[in-house]
C-alpha positions as CSV (number, residue, x, y, z in Angstrom):
1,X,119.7,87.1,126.4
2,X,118.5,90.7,125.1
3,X,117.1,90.4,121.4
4,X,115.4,92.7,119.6
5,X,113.2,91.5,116.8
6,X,111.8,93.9,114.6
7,X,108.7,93.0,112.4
8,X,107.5,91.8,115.8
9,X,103.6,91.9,114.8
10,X,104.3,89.9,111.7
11,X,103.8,86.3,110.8
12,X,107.3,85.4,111.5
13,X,108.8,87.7,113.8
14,X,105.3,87.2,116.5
15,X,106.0,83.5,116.5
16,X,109.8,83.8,116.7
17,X,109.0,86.4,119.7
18,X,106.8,83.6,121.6
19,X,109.4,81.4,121.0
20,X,112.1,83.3,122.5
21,X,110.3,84.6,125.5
22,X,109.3,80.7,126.4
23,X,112.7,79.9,126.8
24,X,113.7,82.8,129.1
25,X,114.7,85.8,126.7
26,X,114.3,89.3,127.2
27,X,112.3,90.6,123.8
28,X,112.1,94.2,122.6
29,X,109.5,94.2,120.2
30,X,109.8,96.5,117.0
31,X,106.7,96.7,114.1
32,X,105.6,100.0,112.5
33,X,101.8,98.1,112.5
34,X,101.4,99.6,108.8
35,X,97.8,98.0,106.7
36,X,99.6,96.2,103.7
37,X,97.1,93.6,105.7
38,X,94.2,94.0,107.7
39,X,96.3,95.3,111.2
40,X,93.8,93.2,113.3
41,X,95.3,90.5,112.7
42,X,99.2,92.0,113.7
43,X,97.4,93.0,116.9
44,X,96.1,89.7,117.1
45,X,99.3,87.7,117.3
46,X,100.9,90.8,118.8
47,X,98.0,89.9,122.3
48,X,99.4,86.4,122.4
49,X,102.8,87.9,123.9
50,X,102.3,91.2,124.3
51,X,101.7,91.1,128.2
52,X,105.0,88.7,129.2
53,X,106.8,90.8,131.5
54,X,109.8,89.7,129.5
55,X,108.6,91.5,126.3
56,X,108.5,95.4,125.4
57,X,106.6,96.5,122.5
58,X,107.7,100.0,120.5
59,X,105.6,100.8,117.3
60,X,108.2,102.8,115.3
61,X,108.8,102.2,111.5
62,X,112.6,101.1,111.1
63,X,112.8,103.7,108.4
64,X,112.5,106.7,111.0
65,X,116.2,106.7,112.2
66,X,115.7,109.0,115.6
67,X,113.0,106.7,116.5
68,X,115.0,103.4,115.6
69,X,118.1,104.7,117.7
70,X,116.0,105.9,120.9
71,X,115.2,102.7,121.2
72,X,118.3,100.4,120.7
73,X,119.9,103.4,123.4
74,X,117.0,102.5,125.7
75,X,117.3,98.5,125.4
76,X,120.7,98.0,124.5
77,X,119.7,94.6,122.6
78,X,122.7,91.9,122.4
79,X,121.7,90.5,119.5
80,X,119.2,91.4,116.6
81,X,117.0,89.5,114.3
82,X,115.4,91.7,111.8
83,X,112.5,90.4,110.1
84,X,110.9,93.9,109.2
85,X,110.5,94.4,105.4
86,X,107.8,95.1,102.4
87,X,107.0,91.8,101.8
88,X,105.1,90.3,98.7
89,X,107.0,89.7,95.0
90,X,103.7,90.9,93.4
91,X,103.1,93.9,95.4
92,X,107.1,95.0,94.7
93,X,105.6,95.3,90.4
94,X,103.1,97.9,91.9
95,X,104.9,99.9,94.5
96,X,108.2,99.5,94.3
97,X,109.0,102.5,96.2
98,X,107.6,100.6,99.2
99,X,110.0,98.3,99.0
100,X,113.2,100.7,99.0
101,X,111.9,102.7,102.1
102,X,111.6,99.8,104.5
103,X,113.3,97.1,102.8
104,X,117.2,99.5,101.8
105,X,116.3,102.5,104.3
106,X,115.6,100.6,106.7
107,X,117.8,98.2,106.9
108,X,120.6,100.6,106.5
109,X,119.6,101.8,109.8
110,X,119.5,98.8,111.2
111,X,123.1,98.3,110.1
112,X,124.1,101.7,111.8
113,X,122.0,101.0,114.8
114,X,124.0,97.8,115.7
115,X,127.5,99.3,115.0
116,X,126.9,102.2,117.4
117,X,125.6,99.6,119.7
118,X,128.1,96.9,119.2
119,X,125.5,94.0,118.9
120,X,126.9,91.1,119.1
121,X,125.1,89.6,116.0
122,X,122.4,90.6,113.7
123,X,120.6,87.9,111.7
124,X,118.1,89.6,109.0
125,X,115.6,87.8,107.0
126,X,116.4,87.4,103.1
127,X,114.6,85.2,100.5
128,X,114.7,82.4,98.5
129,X,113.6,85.1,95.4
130,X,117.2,86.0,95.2
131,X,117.7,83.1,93.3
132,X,115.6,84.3,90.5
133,X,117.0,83.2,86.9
134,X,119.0,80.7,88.3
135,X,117.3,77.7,87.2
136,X,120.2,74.5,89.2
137,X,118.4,72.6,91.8
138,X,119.0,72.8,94.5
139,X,119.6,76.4,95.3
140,X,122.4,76.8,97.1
141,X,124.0,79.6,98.8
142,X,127.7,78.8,97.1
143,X,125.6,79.7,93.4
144,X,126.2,83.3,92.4
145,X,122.4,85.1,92.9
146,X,123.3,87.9,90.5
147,X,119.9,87.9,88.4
148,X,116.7,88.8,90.8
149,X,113.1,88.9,89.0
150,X,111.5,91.6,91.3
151,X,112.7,94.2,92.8
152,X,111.8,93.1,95.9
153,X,114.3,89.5,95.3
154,X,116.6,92.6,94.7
155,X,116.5,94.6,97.9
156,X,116.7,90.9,99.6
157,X,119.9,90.8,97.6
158,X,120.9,93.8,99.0
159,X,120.6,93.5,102.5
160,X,123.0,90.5,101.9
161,X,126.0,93.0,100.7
162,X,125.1,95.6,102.6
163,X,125.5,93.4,105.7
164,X,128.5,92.3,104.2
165,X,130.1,95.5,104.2
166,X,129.5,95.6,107.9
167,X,130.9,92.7,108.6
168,X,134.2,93.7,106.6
169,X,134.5,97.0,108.0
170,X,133.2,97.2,111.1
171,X,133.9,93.3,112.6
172,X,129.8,92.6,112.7
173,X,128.8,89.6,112.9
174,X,125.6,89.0,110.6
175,X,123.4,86.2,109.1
176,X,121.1,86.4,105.8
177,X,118.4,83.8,106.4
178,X,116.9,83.0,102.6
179,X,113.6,81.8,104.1
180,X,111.5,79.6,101.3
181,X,108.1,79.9,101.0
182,X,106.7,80.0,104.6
183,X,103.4,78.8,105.9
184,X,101.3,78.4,109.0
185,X,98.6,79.3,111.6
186,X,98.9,82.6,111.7
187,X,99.9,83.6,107.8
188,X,99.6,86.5,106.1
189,X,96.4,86.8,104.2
190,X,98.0,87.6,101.1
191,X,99.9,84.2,100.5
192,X,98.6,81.3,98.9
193,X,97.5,78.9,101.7
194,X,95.2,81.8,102.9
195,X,93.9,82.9,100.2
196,X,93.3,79.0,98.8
197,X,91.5,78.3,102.7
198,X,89.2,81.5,102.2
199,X,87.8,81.0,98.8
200,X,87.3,77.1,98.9
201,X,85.1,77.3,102.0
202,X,83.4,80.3,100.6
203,X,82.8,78.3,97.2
204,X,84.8,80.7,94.7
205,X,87.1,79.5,92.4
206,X,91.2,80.1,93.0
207,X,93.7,81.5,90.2
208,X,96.0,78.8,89.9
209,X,99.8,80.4,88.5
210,X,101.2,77.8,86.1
211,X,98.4,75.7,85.7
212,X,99.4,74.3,89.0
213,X,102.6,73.1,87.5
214,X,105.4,75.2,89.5
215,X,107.2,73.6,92.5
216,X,107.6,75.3,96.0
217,X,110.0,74.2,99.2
218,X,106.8,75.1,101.2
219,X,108.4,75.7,104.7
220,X,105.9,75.0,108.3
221,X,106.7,78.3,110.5
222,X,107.7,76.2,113.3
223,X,111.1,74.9,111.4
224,X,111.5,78.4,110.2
225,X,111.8,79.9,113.9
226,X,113.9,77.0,115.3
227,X,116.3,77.8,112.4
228,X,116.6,81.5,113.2
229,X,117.1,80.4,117.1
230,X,119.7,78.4,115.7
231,X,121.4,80.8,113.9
232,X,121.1,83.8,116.5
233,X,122.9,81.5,119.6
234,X,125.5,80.9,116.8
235,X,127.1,84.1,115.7
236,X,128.5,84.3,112.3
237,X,132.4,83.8,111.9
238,X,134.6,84.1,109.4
239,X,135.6,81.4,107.2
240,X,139.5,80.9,107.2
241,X,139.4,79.0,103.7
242,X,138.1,81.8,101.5
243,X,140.1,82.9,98.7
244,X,139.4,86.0,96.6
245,X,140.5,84.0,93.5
246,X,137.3,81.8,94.0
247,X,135.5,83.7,95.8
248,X,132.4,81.6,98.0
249,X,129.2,83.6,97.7
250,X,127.8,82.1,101.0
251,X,130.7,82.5,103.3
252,X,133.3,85.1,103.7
253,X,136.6,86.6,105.4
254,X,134.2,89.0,107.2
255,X,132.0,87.5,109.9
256,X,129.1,86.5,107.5
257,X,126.9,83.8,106.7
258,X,124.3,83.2,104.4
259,X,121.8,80.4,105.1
260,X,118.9,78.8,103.1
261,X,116.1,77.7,105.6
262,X,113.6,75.1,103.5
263,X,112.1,71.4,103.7
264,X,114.5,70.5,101.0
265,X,111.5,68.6,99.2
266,X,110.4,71.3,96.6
267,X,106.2,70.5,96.2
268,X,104.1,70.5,92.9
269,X,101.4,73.2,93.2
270,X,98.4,71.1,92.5
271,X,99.5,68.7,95.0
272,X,99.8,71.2,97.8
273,X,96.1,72.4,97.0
274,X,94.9,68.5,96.7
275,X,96.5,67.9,100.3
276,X,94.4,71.7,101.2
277,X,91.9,70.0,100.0
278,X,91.8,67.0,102.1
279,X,92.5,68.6,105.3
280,X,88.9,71.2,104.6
281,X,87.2,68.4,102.7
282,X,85.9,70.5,100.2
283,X,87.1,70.6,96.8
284,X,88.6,73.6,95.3
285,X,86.8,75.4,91.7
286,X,90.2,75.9,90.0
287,X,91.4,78.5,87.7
288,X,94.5,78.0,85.8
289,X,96.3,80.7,84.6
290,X,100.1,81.2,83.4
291,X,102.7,82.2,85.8
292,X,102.7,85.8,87.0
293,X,105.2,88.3,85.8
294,X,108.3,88.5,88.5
295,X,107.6,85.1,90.1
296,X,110.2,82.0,89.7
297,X,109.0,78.6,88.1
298,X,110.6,76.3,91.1
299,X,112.1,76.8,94.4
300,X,114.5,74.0,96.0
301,X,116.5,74.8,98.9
302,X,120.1,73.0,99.5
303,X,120.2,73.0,103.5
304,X,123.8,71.4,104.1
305,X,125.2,74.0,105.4
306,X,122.2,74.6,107.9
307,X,122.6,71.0,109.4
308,X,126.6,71.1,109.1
309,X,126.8,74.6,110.9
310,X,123.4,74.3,113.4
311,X,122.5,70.3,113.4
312,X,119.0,71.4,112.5
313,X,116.8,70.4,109.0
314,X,113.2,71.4,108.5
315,X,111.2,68.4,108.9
316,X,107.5,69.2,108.8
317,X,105.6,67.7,105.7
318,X,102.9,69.3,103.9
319,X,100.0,67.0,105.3
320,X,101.2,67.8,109.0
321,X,101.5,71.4,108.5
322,X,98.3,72.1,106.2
323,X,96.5,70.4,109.2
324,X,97.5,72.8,111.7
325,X,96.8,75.7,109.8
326,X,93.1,74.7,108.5
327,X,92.7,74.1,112.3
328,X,93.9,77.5,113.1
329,X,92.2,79.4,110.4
330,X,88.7,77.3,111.0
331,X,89.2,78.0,115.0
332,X,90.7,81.7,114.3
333,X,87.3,83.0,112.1
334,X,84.8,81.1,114.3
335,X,86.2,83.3,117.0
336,X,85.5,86.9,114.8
């Protein structure tokens, strides 16, 4: 199969890319390469694939629409997973503009791009932010998502109904993927894991949000992929049960889907850094400090509908996937 997957020098879309290409796929790669993070490491994860002669890279930002078009005419992709987006809920409070150039912009011409090309199915990375007042555990996609706390949980929100609209008018099939609070080797320095991993082997002491008390459905990059895989080979349908009177907020007439992808075992903060911890063998100098102005208290993702519609859970725990990373990141900065 033909996929193109933008963000393809990111954390998620280089391992999905690997993925993909190990089991036979034809990859057109798609990442603008811009330095919210140091672009090293993009090229980095970018060299692991980048020389498969089943994979084509193009460094275009999905905001330039001439650029974005050249190249679905080029590759003709079947299907699309779009993983490019401004990421970070704390960066969205500084720069929000960011956020509607790549994250609305863009994915509006990602939208036109695969109705002039008649993919067969886009699936497009959304986030377990949308949830953001709701406080009933577990989230799931049947709750109403009407009250983000950044405005990057709101262009998330977004790409959901403007997909939706293109699945209603135009017969596309799409998937919103609410991805919770991924980790792994090869993370984005700016998460918590990384930034935890740097300063407790360099001695310094780490903020703590909450006092260590919030709760996270931490989520090993390895069960995030196989869900998008899972999701891509199954394109969205429409579900024949749906009623305007009572309208389902995670399924529709239209061929669209919403999915949560989690562990579905939401973790205590100050457990996550004791099991960190553990794995370095050094113990962290904590600062605790109140929770930070956009972010959500607890996240807990409902996966029914994953495992009724796909067969597939997350099952990675927090001791298994901590190890790997601290491996990684140990191995990794030997290496510079």
């Amino acid at each position: 199969m033909k996929i193109l997957v933008t963000g393809s020098a990111g954390f998620i879309g280089s391992a999905l890319s690997l993925r993909l290409l190990e089991r036979g796929d034809q990859v057109i790669g798609v990442d603008n390469h811009n330095d919210y993070y140091d672009p090293s490491l993009k090229e980095n994860r970018l060299s692991r694939h980048i020389d498969n002669i089943n994979y084509s890279h193009n460094r275009l930002d999905i905001s330039d629409f001439e650029k974005l078009e050249d190249c679905f005419s080029k590759h003709q992709p079947e299907r699309v997973v779009n993983l490019a987006a401004q990421a970070g809920v704390r960066y969205s409070i500084e720069n929000p503009q960011a956020y509607i150039e790549s994250n609305i912009v863009g994915f509006g011409n990602i939208l036109e791009c695969c109705r002039h090309f008649e993919v067969e199915h886009l699936v497009y990375a959304s986030s377990s932010s949308v949830y953001g007042a709701n406080t009933k555990m577990p989230f799931s996609v049947h709750n109403n998502v009407d009250h983000p706390l950044s405005l990057y949980a709101a262009s998330k929100k977004s790409n959901e109904l403007m997909a939706h609209t293109y699945s209603h008018l135009y017969n596309l099939p799409t998937t919103g993927l609410r991805f919770f609070t991924v980790y792994g080797p090869w993370g984005r320095p700016d998460m918590a894991l990384f930034l935890f991993t740097r300063k407790i082997l360099a001695g310094e002491p780490i903020d703590v949000f909450n006092f260590g008390k919030h709760r996270r459905d931490f989520t090993f990059i390895d069960d995030i992929v196989e869900g998008i895989i899972r999701t891509v080979d199954q394109p969205a349908e429409s579900n024949p049960c749906w009623s305007g009177d009572n309208p389902d907020p995670g399924t529709s007439k239209a061929p669209w889907k919403i999915y949560n992808i989690g562990n579905n075992k939401p973790v205590e903060l100050a457990d996550y850094i004791d099991v960190l911890e553990n794995s370095l063998g050094k113990k962290a100098k904590k600062n605790l400090v109140p929770l930070q102005p956009g972010d959500v208290p607890d996240t807990f993702a409902d996966v029914e509908d994953l495992i009724k519609d796909t067969g597939y859970k997350p099952t990675t725990t927090i001791e298994e996937g901590i190890k790997k990373f601290v491996e990684w990141y140990l191995e990794y900065h030997k290496a510079e």
